[in-house]
N, C-alpha and C positions, 0 to 999 in steps of 0.2 A: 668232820668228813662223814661220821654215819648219820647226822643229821640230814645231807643230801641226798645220801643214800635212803632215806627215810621218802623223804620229796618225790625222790624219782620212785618210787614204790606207789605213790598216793598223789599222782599225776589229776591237774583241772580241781585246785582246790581253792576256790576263790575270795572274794572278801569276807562274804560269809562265815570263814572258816578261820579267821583271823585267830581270833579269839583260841579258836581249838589247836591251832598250831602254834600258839605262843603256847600254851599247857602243854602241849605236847614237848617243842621244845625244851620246856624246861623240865620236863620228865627225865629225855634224852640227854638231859645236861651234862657237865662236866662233873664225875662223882669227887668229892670229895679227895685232894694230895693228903696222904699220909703224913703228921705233924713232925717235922725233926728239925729241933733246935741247931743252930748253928756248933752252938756249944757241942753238942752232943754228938755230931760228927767229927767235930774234933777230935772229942776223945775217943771216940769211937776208931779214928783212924790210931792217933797214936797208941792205943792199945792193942792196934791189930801187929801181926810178926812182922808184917814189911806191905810195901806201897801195894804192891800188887794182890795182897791179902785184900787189903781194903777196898781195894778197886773192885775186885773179884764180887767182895760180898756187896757194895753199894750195886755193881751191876745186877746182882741176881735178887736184890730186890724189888731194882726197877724193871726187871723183866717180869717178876711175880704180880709186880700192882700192874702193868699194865696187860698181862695177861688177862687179869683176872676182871678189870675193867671194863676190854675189849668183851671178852665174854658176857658178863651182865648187861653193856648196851645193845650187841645184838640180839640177847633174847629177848629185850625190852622192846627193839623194834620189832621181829619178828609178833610176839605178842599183840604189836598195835595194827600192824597190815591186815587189812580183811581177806584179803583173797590176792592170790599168787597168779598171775596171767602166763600159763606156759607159753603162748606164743608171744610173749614181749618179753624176755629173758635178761634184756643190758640192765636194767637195775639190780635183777638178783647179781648177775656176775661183777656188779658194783660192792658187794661185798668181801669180794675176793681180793680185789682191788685195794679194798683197805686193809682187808686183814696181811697179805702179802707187803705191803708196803712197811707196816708196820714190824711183821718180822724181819726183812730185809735192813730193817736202820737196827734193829735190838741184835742182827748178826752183824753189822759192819760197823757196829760199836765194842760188839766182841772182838774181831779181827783186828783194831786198832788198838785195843790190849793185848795182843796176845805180838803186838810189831814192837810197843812201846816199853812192854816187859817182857821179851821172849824166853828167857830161859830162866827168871824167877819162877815163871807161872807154872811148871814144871813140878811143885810140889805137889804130897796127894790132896792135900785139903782144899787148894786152889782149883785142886783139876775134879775136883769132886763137882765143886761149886758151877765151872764152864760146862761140864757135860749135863748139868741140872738148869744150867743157861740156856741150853743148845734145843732141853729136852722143852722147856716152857715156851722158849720162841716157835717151836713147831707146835705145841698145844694153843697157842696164842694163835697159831694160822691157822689148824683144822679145829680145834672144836666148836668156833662160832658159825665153822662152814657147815658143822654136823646138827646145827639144829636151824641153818637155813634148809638146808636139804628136807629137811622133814615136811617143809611147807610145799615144795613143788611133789615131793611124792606123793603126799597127802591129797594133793589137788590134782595128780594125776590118775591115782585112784579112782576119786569120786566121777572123773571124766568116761575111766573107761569100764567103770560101774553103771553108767547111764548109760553109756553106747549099746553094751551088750543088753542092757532093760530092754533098749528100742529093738533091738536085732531081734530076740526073743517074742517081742510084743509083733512084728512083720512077721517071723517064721511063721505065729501061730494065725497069723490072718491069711496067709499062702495055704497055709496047708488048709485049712479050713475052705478057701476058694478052692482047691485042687478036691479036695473031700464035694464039692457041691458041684463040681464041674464048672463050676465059675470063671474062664478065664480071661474074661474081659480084664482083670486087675493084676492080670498075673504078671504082667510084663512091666506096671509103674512100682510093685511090690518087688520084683527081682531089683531093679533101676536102684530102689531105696535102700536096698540090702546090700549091693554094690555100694552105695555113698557109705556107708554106714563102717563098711569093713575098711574102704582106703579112710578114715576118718580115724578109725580106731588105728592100724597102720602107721599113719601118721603122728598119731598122740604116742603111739609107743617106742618110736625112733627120738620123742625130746628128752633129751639128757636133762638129770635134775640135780646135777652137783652144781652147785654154783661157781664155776671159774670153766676160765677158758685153757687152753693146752697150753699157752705162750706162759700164762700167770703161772701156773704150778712150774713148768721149767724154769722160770726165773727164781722163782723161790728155794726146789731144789738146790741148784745150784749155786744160791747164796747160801746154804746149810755147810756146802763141800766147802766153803772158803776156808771157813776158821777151823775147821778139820783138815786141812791140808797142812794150812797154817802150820798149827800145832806139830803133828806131825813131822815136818820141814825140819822147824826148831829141837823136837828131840833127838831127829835121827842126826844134826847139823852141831848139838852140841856134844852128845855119845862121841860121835868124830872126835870135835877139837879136843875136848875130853881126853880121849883115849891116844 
């Protein structure tokens, strides 16, 4: 997926480029699954205290590798993009897209432990483990958001680094026509200074997070699941408990 994401980033690349986007893809490739014998899970589970122990920890590793993952291929793409287009923005917010999606399954993988062992999971070592699940899946969705972002402010910068050059470079040709009494130019030089300011204006109202308001509400709200969850089952079993 952030392969396409790559794509739609580096749009009109033709046969010529064959070559460069097979390296590239396999730059982008699939890192490396961490080695674990079969065997080893075996034991691994039957030495843990109980099923939900074990679930606990296989899941909070596969939140760690994929967090960690997700992380290193978008800084890889970001790295290979030359330039970030503010005004064509659906491919940056194509990375939201994935990075949401992917915390979304890593919390409705939580939630269907937390249905399947409700009131095991209840211990502290378990619940140490989910709230260090809960904490990675949300690092898994913002911090590969936090070094796209860096490319559209960065290119947002340089944009209105140069507007105000230009603005600067007109004031001092007005005034200098005003100082000489020149005003034959005074009026395509106001005109220019007008473009110049709605231009700027406009580059300063483009938002540079990459995601859209719908993607972060769905995410949110997939975080509140397995905390509700949880929650439900302690207050549900304190009850029957008591």
């Amino acid at each position: 997926m952030l392969v396409a994401v790559y794509h739609r980033l580096r749009p009109g690349r033709g046969a010529d480029h064959i070559d460069a986007d097979g390296r590239s893809r396999m730059r982008l490739g699939e890192l490396p699954v961490p080695a674990h014998s079969d065997l080893a899970y075996i034991l691994k589970i039957q030495s843990a205290p109980s099923q939900a122990d074990a679930i606990a920890g296989f899941e909070f590793e596969f939140t760690s590798y994929h967090s960690i993952r997700q992380l290193i291929l978008v800084n890889r793409i970001v790295k290979m993009v030359e330039q970030f287009n503010l005004f064509q923005l659906d491919p940056v917010y194509a990375f939201s897209g994935v990075t949401a999606l992917t915390g979304i399954s890593l919390l409705l993988m939580l939630s269907l432990t937390l249905i399947v062992f409700p009131l095991q999971l209840a211990s502290g070592p378990v619940l140490v483990m989910l709230l260090g699940q809960v904490a990675l899946t949300v690092a898994a969705f913002v911090l590969p958001l936090l070094i796209v972002h860096q490319r559209p402010v960065a290119e947002k910068r340089d944009l209105l680094a140069d507007i105000n050059k230009r603005v600067t470079a007109i004031l001092s040709l007005l005034h200098q026509n005003l100082d000489e009494y020149e005003f034959g130019e005074v009026s395509g030089l106001n005109d220019a200074i007008s473009g110049l300011i709605v231009e700027r204006d406009l580059i300063h109202k483009i938002p540079t997070w990459p995601w859209r308001a719908g993607t972060l509400t769905s995410f949110l709200t997939a975080i509140l699941l397995p905390i509700l969850l949880f929650l439900a089952q302690v207050v549900l079993g304190n009850w029957l408990g008591g």
